[in-house]
C-alpha positions as CSV (number, residue, x, y, z in Angstrom):
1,X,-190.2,278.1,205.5
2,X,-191.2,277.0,208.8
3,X,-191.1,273.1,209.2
4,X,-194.5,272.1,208.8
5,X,-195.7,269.5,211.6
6,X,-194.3,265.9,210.9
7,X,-197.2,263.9,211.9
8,X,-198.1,262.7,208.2
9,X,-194.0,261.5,208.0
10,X,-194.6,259.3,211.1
11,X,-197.8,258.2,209.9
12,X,-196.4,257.2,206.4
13,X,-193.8,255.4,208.0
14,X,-195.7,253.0,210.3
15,X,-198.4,252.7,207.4
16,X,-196.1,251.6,204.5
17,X,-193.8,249.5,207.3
18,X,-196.4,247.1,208.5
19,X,-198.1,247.3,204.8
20,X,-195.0,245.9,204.3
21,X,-194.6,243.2,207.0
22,X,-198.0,241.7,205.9
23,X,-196.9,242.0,202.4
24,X,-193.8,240.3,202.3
25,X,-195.3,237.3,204.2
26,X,-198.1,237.3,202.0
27,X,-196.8,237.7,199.0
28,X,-194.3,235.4,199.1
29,X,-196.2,232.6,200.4
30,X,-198.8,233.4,197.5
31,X,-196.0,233.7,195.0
32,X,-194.4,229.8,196.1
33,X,-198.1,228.4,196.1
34,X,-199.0,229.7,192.7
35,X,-195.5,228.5,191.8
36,X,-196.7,224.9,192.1
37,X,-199.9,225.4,190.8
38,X,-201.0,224.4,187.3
39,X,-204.6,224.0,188.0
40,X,-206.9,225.5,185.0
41,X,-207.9,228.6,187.4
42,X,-204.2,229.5,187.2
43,X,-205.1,232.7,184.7
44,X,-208.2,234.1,186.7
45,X,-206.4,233.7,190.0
46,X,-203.5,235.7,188.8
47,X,-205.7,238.0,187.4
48,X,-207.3,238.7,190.7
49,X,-204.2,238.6,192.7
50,X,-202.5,241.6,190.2
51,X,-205.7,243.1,189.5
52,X,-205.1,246.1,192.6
53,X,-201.9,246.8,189.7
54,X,-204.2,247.8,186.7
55,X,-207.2,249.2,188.2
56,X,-207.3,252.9,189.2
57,X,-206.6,253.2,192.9
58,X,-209.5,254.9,193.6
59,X,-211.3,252.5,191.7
60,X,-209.6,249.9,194.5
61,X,-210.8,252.2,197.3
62,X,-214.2,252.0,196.4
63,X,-214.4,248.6,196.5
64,X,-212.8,248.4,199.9
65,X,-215.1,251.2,201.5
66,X,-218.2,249.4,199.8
67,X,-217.0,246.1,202.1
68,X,-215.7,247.6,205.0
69,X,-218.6,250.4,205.5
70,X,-220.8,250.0,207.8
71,X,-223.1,248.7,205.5
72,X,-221.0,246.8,203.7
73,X,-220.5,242.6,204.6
74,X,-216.8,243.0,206.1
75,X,-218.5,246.2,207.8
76,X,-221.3,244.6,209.2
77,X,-219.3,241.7,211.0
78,X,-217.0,244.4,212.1
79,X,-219.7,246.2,213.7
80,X,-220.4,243.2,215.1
81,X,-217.2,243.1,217.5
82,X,-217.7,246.8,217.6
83,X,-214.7,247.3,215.6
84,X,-214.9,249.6,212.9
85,X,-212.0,250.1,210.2
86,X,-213.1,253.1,207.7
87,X,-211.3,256.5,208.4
88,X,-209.0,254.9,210.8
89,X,-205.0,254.5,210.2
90,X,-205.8,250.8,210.3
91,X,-207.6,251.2,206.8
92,X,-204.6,253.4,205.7
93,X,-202.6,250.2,206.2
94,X,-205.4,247.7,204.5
95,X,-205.6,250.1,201.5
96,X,-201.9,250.2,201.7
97,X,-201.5,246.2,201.6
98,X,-203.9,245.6,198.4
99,X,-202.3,248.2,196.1
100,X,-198.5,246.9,197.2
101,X,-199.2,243.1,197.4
102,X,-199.5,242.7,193.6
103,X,-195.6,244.0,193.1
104,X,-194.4,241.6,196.3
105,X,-196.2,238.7,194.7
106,X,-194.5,239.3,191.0
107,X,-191.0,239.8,192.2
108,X,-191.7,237.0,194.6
109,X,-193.2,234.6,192.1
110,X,-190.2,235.7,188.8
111,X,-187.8,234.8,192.5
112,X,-188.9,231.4,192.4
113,X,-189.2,230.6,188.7
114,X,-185.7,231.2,188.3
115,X,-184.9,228.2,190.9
116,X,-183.8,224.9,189.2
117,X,-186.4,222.7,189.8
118,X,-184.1,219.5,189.8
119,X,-182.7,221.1,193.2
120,X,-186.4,221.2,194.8
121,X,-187.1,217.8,193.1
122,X,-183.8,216.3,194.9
123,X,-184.7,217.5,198.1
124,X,-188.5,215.8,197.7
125,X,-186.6,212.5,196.5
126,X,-184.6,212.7,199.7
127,X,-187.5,212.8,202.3
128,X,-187.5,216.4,202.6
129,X,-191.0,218.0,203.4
130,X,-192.3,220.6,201.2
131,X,-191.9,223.0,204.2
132,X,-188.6,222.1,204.8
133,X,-188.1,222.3,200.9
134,X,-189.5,225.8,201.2
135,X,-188.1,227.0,204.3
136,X,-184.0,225.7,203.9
137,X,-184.1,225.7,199.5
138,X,-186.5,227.9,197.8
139,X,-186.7,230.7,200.4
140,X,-182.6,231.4,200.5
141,X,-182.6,230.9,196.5
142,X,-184.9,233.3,196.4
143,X,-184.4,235.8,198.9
144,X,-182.5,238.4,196.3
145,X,-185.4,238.8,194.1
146,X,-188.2,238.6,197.8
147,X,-185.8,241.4,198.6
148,X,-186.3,243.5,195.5
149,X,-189.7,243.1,196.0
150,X,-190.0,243.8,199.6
151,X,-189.0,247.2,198.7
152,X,-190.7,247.7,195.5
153,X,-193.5,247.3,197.8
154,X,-192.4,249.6,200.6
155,X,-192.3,252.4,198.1
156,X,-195.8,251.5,196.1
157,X,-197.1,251.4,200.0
158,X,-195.1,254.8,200.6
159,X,-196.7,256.9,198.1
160,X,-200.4,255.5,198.0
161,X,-203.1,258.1,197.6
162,X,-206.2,257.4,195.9
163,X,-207.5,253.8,197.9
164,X,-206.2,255.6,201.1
165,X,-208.2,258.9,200.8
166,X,-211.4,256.2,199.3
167,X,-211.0,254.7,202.6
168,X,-209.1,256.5,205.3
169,X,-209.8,259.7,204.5
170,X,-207.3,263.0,205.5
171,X,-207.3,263.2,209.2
172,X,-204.5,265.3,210.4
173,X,-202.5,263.4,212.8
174,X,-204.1,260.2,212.4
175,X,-204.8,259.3,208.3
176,X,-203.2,262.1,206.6
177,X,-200.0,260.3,204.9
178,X,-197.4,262.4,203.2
179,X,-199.4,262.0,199.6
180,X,-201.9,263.6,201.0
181,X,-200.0,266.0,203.0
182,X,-198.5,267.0,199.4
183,X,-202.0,267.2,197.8
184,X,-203.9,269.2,199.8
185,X,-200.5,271.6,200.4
186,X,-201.1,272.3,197.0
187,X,-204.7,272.3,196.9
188,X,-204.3,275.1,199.8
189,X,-201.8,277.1,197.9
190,X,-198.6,276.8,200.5
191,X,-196.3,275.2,197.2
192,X,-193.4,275.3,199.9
193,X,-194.6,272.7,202.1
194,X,-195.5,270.6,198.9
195,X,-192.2,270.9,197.9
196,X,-191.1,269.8,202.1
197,X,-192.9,266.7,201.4
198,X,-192.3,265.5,198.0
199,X,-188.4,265.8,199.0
200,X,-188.8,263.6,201.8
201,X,-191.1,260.8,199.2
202,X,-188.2,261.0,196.4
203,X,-185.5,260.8,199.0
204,X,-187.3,258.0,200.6
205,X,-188.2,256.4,197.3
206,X,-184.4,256.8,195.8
207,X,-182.6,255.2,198.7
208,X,-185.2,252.0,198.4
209,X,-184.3,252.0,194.3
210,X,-180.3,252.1,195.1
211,X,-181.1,249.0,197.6
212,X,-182.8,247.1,194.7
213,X,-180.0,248.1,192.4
214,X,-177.1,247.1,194.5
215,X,-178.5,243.9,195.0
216,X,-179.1,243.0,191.8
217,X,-175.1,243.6,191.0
């Protein structure tokens, strides 16, 4: 089999790696506020945050291409700037943030509920601002499990489909992610290039699930 063209590798890999820059900041500064919070919107919240998790991911794309379309509010102030988001690899890495934030923000959160609290507390007692609390206490306490979760959500963002086709269609060269590079392999009937790809995902995929492993030893 000739080696197909690598564009949707290259594209998959500058997708999920900035998906996963804004993630982890995200996410784990989510995770340490919610930490703190016991206000009585706590449930709903969290229900919103992990709610990209549960729902279908087309069901997630939708939504996004009903705000970010040009008729759509997001789209509209957008248009605005004369910026426009939909079918572009920029939405690829939106659509790639939503669906990945909800496993950063779990491992991110469990991270910093397994911290003694006394040690936080001490810190507070001492004159110690909460961003120094965060930044030299609860970050490095919980950088193992921010970790785990970095690359949980490096693989979610790795193999997104359905929000990314909802809103970033398949573009060769530009949108067309290795997901989608498998789907439409098969769709066309060339099984050897599906087989190409989902190598490459599984490899990918296995050496981020040995990371997590060995750092939980």
């Amino acid at each position: 089999m000739l080696i197909p063209d690598l564009s949707p590798l290259w594209i998959s890999l500058k997708v999920s790696l900035l998906a996963t820059i804004v993630t982890f900041g995200l996410g784990t500064i989510v995770a340490y506020k919610m930490y703190h919070y016991r206000g009585k919107a706590r449930s709903l919240i969290e229900g919103l945050l992990i709610a990209p998790l549960i729902l279908p991911p087309t069901v997630v794309g939708f939504v996004l291409l009903v705000l970010l379309g040009k008729n759509g509010i997001l789209g509209q102030m957008l248009a605005q700037w004369h910026l426009q988001l939909v079918f572009t690899w920029y939405a690829a890495v939106l659509a790639a943030i939503v669906v990945s934030f909800p496993l950063m923000y779990r491992a991110a959160l469990g991270a910093f509920e397994q911290i003694d609290s006394l040690l936080l507390d001490a810190a507070r007692l001492e004159g110690a601002s909460e961003i120094t609390v965060f930044w030299y206490i609860a970050l490095p306490l919980a950088i193992p499990g921010i970790l785990a979760g970095t690359i949980l959500a490096f693989a979610r963002a790795l193999g997104e489909f359905g929000a990314t086709l909802m809103i970033a269609g398949n573009i060769p060269g530009q949108t067309q992610t290795m997901p989608m590079a498998i789907y439409f392999a098969v769709e066309a009937g060339a099984i050897q290039e599906g087989w190409f790809w989902t190598i490459i995902v599984v490899c990918i995929s296995l050496v981020g699930i040995i990371l997590v492993n060995s750092w939980k030893v």
